[in-house]
C-alpha positions in Angstrom: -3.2 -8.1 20.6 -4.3 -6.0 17.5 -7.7 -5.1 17.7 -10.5 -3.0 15.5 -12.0 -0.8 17.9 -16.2 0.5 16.7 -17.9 3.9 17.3 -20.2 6.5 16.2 -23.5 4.4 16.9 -26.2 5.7 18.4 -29.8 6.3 18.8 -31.6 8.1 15.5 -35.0 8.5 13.9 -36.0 6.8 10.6 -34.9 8.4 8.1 -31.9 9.6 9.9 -28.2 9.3 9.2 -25.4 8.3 11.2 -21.3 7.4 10.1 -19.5 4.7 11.7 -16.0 4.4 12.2 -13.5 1.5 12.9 -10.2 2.4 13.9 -7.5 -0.2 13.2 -3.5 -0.4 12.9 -0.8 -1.4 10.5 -2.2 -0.2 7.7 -4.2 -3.2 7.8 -7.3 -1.9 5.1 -4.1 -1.5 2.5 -3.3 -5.0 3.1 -6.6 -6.7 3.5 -10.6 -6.3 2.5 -12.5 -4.7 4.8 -15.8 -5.2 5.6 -18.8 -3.9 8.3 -21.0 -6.6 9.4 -24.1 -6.3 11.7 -26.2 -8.5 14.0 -29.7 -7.9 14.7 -30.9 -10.3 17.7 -32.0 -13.2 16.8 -29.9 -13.3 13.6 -26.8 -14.2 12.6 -24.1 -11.7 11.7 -24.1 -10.6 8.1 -22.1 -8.9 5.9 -23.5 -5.5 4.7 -20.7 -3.8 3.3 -17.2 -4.4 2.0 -14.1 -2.1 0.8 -11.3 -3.7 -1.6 -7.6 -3.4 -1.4 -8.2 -1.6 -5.0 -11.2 0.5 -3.5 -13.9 -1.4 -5.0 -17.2 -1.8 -3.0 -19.7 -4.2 -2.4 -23.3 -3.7 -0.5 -25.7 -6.5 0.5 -29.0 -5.3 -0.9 -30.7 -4.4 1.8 -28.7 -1.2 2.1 -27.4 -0.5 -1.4 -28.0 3.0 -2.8 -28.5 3.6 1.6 -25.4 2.6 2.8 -21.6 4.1 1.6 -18.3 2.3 2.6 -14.8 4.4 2.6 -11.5 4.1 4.0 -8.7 6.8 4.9 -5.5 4.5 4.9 -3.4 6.9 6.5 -5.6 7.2 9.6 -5.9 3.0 9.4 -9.6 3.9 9.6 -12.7 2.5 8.0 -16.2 4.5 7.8 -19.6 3.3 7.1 -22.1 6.2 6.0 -25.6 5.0 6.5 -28.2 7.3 5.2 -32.1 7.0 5.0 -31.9 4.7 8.0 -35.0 2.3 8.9 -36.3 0.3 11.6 -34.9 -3.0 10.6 -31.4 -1.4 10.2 -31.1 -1.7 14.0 -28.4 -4.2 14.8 -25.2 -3.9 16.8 -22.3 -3.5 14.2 -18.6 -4.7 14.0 -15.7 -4.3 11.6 -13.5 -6.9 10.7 -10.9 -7.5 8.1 -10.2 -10.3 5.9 -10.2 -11.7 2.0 -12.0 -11.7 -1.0 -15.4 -9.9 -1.1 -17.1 -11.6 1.7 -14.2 -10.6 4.1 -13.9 -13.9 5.2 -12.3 -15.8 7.1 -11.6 -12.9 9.0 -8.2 -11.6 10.2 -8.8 -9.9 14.5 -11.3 -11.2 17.1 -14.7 -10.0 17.2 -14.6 -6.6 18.8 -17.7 -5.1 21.2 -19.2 -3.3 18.1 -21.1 -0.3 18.4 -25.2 -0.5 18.6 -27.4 1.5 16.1 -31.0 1.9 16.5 -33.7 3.5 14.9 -36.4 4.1 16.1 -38.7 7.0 16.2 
């Protein structure tokens, strides 16, 4: 079965930057939104960043102006930037495609994600 496979996570000071990637197939981010999503324990999973068929970009506040969302179609990969990185940005983070700006409902199963924390 298809699958959205997470890396680049990793352990980083605040203030730090690390980019994520999610590799996919089928040209799937031409055909759908797609959108990186964290989960912090005790929380739910949340939405923090989303990428357009057309290329336009949504960011949940919390990491707008921090945060930088990009695609390279060709590779069928998505890429989250995260720069100026803080404590509470610590959550294990998944990609997933879907519709409409919320990327929801979304298309593959929940993959393993990758974990980022910051801490110093």
């Amino acid at each position: 079965q298809a699958q959205l496979v997470e890396s680049g996570g990793g352990l980083v000071q605040p203030g730090g930057s690390l980019r994520l990637s999610c590799a996919g197939s089928g040209n799937i981010f031409s055909k759908y939104t797609g959108g990186w999503f964290r989960e912090a324990p005790g929380n739910q999973r949340q939405l923090v960043a989303s990428i357009r068929t057309g290329g336009t970009t949504d960011y949940s506040e919390s990491v707008k102006g921090r945060f930088t969302i990009s695609r390279d179609n060709a590779k069928n990969t998505m890429y989250l930037q995260m720069n100026d990185l803080k404590t509470e940005d610590t959550a294990v983070y998944s990609c997933n495609v879907g519709f409409g700006v919320k990327v929801t409902p979304v298309v593959y199963p929940w993959g393993q994600g990758t974990q980022v924390t910051v801490s110093s």
